[in-house]
N, C-alpha and C positions, 0 to 999 in steps of 0.2 A: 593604916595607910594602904596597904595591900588590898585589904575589903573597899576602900573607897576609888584607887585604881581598878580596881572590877568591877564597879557600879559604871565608871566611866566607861572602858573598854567595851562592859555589855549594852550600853547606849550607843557605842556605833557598832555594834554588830547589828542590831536593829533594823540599822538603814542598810548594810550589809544583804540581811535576812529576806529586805522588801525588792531592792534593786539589781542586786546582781542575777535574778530569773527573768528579770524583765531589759535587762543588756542595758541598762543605767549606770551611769556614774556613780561612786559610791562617794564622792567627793565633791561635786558640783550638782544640783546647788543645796542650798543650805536644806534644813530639814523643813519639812512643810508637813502639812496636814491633807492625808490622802482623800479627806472629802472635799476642805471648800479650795486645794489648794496655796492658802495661805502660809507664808512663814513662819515657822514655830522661832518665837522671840526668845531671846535667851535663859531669860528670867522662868521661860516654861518650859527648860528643856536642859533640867538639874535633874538627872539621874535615879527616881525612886520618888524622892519628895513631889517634883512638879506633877505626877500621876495623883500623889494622895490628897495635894491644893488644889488640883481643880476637880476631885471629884469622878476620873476619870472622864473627860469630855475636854474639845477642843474648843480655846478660851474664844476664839470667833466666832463659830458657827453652830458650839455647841454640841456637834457630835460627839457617838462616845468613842473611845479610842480602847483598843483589845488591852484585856489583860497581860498578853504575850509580852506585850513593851516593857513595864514592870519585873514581871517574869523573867524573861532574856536577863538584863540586867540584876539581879538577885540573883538566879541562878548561878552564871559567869562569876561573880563577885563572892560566891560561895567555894568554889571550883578553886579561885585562886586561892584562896585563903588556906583549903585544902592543901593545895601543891605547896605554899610556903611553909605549911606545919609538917609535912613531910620531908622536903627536900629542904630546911632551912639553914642545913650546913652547908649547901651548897653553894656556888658562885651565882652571881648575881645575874651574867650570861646563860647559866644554867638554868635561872626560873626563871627570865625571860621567855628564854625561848618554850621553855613548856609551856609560860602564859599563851602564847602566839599557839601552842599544837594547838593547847584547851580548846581557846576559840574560834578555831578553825574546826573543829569538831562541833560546837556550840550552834555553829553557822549550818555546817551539813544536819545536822539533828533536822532544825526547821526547816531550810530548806527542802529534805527530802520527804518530811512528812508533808510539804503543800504541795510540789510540783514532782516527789518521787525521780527526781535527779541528784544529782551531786557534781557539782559545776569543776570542767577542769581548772579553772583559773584558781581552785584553791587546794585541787590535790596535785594537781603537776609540780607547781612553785613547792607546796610541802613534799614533796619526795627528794628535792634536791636541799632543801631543808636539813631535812631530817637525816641524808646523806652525811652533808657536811657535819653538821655537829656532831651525831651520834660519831662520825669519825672520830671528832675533833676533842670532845670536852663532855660530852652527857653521860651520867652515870647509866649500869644496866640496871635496870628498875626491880629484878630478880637475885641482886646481888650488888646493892649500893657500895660497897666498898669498892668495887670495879668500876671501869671504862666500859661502855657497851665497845667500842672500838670497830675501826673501818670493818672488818670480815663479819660480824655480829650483825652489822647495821646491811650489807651488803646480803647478805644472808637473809634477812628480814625481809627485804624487798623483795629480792625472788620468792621466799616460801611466801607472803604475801599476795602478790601481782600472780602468780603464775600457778599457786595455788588455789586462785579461787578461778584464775582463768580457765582450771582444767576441771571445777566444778560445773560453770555455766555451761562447754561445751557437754560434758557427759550428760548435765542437765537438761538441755536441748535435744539429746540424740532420745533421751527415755519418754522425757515430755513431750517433744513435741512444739515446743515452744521455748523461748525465753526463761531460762532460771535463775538466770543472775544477771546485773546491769554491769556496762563495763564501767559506771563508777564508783561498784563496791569493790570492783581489782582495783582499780586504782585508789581508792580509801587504803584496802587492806595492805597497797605497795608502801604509804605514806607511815601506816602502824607499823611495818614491819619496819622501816627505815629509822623510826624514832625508839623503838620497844624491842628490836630484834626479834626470832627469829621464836623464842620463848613466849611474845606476849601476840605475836601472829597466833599460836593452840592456845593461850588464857583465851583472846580476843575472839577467835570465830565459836571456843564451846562457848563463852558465856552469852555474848551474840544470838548465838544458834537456839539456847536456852530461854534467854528471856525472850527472842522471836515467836519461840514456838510457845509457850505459853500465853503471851498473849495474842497470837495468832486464834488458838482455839478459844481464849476465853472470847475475842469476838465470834469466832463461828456459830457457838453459843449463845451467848449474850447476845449478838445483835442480826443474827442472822445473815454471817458471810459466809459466801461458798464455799465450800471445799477446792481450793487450785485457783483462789480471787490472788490476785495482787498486793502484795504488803510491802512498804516502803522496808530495806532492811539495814539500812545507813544506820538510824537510830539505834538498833540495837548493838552493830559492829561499833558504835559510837561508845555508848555506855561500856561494852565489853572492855574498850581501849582506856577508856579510864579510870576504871576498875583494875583492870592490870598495870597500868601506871602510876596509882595511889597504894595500893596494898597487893601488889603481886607479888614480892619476894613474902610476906604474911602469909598470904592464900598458899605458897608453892612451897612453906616451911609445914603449915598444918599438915597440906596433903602429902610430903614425906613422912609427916612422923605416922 
């Protein structure tokens, strides 16, 4: 059931993924088909299967429709399933709300690797989020037997927000330029509010790690410049969910 409420949830992150860079409703109107325009009919817009029925192509016009749609949706649907196998002693308010960070994360991934933003209408609303709860009822992900608790959660958000705010400006003073967007402080305000203040240093090394890896395997590989522009949401993304699902594992190894 879990795995099939994420097949759902990742079908409308989808529409999420397509409309909120382009300042559309994510709710009006129904789902259509970005080539002929047409309504996508109910019957073709079941979660995973309607992709593999028709072939991938839209049953109008024939177009073929990205693999990403599929994708999204398996992905998302895998994510939960994750979080219910780890958190599944938990209250039911409690994997909720991590279903909501997940795909709020799910949403920035894509988003930032097409348009290299990260829209506030998803990290504003998750910082006050991730406030309340982490106050209220969210275990700390570093130590499940505990409350992350208001000061933990409060804490997060500044070392978050104000630490990577004090990256970009040093960043700019050395470069010259732009070295960080102000939607990865506000990403990292949103991680540190839900993960504290522990999974803000998981989140920016592993981040920082799997960026720069695959940073130079394209400099390599495909020939990008050295000081090009890389989207870094995705990786602060991954980082966060990594410290979410096995961070108190990862922070028990590296004490022993």
């Amino acid at each position: 059931m879990v795995f099939l409420y994420g097949l759902v949830a990742g079908s409308f992150l989808n529409v999420c993924i397509y409309r909120i860079p382009e300042g559309l409703s994510i709710i009006r109107p129904a789902s259509f088909c970005p080539s002929c325009g047409r309504k996508v009919r109910f019957y073709d817009n079941i979660p995973l299967l309607s992709y593999l029925f028709l072939k991938g192509r839209c049953r109008s016009c024939g177009s073929s429709i990205s693999m990403r749609y599929p994708f999204v949706e398996l992905f998302n649907a895998v994510l939960y399933l994750t979080a219910w196998s780890v958190f599944n002693s938990a209250s039911i308010i409690t994997l909720i709300t991590y279903f909501v960070f997940i795909s709020a994360l799910v949403v920035i991934i894509f988003i930032d690797i097409d348009f290299q933003i990260i829209p506030d209408v998803i990290t504003i609303p998750g910082i006050f989020i991730g406030l309340i709860s982490g106050s209220a009822f969210l275990p700390d992900p570093f130590f499940r037997n505990g409350l992350l608790g208001l000061k933990a959660s409060f804490v997060g958000l500044f070392a978050g927000a104000a630490g990577f705010y004090l990256i970009a400006v040093l960043g700019k003073m050395i470069f010259r330029k732009d070295a960080m967007g102000f939607g990865d402080i506000k990403l990292m305000g949103v991680v540190g509010s839900f993960l504290g203040w522990k999974g803000v240093v998981f989140t920016t090394f592993l981040g920082s790690l799997l960026g720069s890896v695959v940073g130079i395997a394209l400099i390599a590989g495909k020939g990008r410049e050295w000081g090009s522009q890389i989207p870094f949401g995705p990786y602060l993304a991954v980082g966060a969910l990594t410290s979410l699902f096995w961070g108190e594992e990862i922070l028990s190894w590296y004490l022993r």
